[in-house]
N, C-alpha and C positions, 0 to 999 in steps of 0.2 A: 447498492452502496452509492451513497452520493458523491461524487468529487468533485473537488474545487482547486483547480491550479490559479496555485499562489504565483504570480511571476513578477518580478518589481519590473517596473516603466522606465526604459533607459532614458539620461538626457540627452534631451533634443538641441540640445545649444551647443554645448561641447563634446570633444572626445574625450573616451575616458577610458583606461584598462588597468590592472593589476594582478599581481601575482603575489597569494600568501601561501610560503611552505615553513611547515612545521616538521613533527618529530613523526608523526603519526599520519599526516596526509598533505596536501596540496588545495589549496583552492584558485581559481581564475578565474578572471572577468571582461569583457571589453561593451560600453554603451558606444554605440554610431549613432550621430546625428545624422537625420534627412534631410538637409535640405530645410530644414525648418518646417516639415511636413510630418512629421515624425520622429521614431530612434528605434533601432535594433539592439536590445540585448541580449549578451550569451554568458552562459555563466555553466561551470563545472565543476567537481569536489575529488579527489580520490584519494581512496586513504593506500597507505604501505606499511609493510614493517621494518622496525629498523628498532634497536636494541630497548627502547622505550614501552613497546609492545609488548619483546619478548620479556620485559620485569613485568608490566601488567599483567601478563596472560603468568606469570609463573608465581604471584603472588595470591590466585585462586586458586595454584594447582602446584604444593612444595614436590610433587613427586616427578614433574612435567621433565623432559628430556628426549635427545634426540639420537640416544644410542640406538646400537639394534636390540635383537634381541637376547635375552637371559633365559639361561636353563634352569627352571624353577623346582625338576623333580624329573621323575620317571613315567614313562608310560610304560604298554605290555610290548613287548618284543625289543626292547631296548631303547627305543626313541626317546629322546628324554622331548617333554614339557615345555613348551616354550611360551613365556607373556613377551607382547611387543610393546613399546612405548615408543609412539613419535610425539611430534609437534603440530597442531592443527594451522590451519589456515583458514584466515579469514581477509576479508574485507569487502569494502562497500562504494560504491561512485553511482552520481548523481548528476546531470545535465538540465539544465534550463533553460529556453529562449524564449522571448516576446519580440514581436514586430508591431509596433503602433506606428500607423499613419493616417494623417486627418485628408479624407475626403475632398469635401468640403470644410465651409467654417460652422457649417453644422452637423458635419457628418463625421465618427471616427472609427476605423475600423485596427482591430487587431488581434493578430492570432498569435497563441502560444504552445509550450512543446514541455512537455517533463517527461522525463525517463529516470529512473534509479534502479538499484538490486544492492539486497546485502548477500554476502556467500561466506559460506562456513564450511570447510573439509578437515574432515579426522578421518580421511582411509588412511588405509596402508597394504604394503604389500609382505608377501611371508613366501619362505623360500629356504625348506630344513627339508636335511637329511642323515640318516641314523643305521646303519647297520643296512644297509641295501634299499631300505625305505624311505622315499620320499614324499614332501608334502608340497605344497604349492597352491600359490593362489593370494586372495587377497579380501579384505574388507574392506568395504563401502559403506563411509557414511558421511554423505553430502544432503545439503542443506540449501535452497535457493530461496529467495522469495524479494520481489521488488511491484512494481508498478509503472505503465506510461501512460500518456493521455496528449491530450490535444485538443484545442478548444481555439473557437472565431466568433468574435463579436462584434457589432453591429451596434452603435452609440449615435442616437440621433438626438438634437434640439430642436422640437416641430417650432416651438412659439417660446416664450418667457412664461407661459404656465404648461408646459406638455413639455417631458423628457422622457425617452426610453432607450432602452435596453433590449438587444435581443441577445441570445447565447444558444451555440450548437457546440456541445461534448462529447467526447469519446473518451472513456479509462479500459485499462487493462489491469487486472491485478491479480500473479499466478505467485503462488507458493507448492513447493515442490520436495518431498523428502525419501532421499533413498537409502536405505539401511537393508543393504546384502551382506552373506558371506557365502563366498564362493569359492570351493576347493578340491583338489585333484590331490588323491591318494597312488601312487604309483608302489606298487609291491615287489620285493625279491625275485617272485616269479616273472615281473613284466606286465601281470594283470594291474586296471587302471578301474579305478572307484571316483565317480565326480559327485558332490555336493553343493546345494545351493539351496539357501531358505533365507529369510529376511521380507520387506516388504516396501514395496515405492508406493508412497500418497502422492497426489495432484491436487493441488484446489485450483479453479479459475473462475474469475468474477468479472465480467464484462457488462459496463456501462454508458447506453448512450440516452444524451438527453437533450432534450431543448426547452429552453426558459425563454418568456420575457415577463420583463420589470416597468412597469412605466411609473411615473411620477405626474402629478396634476396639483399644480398649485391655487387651489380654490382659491382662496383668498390670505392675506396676511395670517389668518389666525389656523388653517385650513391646509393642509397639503394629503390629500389624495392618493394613497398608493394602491397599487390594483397589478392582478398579473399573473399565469398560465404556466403550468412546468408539467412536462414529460416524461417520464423514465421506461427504457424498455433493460431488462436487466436478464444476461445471461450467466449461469451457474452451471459449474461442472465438477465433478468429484471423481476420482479414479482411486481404486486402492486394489493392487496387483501385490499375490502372496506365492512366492519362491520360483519366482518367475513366470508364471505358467496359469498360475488359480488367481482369476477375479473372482475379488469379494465382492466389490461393490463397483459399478460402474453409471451414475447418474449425469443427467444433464435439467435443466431446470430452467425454463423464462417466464421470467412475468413482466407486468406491464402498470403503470402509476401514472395515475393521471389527475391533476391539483392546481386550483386554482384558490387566490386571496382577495382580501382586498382588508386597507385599514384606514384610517386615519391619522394622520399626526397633528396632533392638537395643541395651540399656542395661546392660551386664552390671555395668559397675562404676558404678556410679552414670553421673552426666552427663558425666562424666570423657571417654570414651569411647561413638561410638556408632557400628553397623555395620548397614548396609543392604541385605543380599541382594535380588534380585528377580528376577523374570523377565515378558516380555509378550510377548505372542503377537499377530499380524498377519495379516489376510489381507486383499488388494491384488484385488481382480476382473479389474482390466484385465491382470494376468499371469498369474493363475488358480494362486495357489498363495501357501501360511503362511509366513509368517517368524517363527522364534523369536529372542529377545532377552533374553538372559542379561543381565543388570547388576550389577556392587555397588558398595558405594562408602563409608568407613571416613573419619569425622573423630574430633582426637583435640583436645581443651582442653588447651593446653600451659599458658597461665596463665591470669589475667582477660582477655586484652588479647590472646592469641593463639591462633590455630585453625589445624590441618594438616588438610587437606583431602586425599583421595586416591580416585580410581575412574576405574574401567571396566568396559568391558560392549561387544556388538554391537550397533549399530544402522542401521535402515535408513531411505534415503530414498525416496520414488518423483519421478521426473521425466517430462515431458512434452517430450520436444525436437522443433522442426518444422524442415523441411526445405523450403525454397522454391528453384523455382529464376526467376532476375533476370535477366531480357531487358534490362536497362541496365547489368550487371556488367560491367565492363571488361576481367575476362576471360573467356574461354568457359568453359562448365558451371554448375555448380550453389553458389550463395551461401548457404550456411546461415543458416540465422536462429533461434538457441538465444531460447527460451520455457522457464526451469526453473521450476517449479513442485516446491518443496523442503516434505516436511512433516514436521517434527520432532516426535518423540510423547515 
């Protein structure tokens, strides 16, 4: 997976902070100037609930409520039946910071930071008794999944025709799902019966990479772009059944390694600009290059309008797993697609 932290460039001239609360979350902000050397921004989001919520969340769900539970019938030895109905929980926060500081007046470096998670829970807990028989226990079903990363770049101006770019990245990106139920029967006699079946998935998707971009301005009609990218990418899959039985348990790294080069082309002034290119790929885990022809031609119709046009070849690489599910309803094998797409 390729990542790219978005992080806006706080201002450098002034202080700056805010705070927007709504019905549904919070957002905050604060830009510090350096010194005229740079700006540190930070930025955060978190959402809550508060009655707003509970109409959203109860206008996909008329039967939704947060009684206990209702006796819906009988079992054998007396115990009546019981459905539970709660309320789920959710929500989601997300953090951002950049630090840009200029070096020199040719040099600028700055590093940034993302973290988020959304979280979703529907357990609940159970806790009946009937005629000397008890039941106890509870269901689980929680839901994770977010991403962090981290990235430091390096921006230099060699001349008035050479600029580049260096970039060093790190992402994490884990999705987690666990759906048990786990229950203790206790009997008249004192004898104790435990149950547990359900099943916890993992995904984890770890990527590091390093890029550079440089620029080279040939001439007025000419600008040069050329430049090297890395990716080493780790993949892990876990899927654990009724505590106890792995299904599946993989781990998976590969390795991408891709270089470009194009031109951007000004023939008639700005009027007109056209962009030949080609990048070349090579994929470890298939053991073989992929080339990538591209161009792509925009034209300035007036102030106020642009015709955009291109093509080219390109590739993805994917990661698909194959499990198979002893609780599929029907016999054989339940795919379980994991795409892991990297757009270069």
């Amino acid at each position: 997976m390729l990542w790219k932290l978005l992080a806006k460039t706080g201002n450098d001239q002034k202080f700056n902070a805010g705070v927007d609360a709504g019905f549904i979350g919070i957002n905050a902000y604060t830009e510090i100037p350096l010194k005229g050397k740079g700006s540190l921004f930070l930025a955060g989001r978190r959402s809550y609930k508060t009655f707003l919520y509970e109409k959203i969340f109860n206008s996909f769900s008329q039967d939704n409520t947060t009684e206990g539970p209702k006796p819906v019938g009988e079992m054998p030895g007396g115990m009546q039946r019981m459905v539970e109905e709660q309320q789920p929980t959710s929500y989601f926060y997300d953090l951002n910071a950049k630090l840009t500081y200029k070096i020199t007046s040719k040099d600028i470096l700055s590093a940034s930071f993302f973290s988020g998670q959304d979280y979703f829970d529907n357990s609940r807990d159970m806790n009946h008794s009937r005629g000397g028989m008890s039941v106890s226990g509870g269901v689980t079903d929680l839901t994770k999944w977010g991403n962090w990363g981290s990235s430091v770049k390096w921006s230099r101006k060699w001349n008035e025709k050479l600029y580049t770019n260096n970039l060093v990245s790190f992402s994490d990106y884990s999705n987690s799902k666990d759906r048990s139920d786990a229950r203790t029967i206790i009997k008249e006699d004192g004898t104790s019966s435990e149950f547990n079946n359900g099943s916890v998935e993992e995904n984890i998707l770890k990527d590091f990479c390093f890029k550079t971009d440089n620029e080279w301005k040939w001439n007025e009609k000419n600008q040069l772009e050329f430049g090297a990218q890395y990716n080493h990418y780790g993949i892990s899959y876990n899927f654990l059944q009724n505590d106890t039985l792995t299904i599946l348990d993989m781990k998976n790294d590969g390795n991408l390694v891709a270089t470009y080069i194009q031109d951007r082309l000004t023939p008639y002034g700005k009027k007109i600009t056209l962009l030949p290119g080609l990048r070349i790929s090579y994929y470890d885990q298939s053991g073989k290059p992929y080339v990538e022809p591209r161009f792509q031609a925009s034209i300035n119709a007036t102030s106020q309008w642009k015709i955009k046009a291109s093509t080219g070849l390109y590739y993805q690489f994917a990661n698909r797993i194959i499990r198979e599910d002893i609780q599929s309803r029907k016999p054989g094998y339940l795919e379980c697609f994991r795409m892991v797409t990297i757009f270069l």
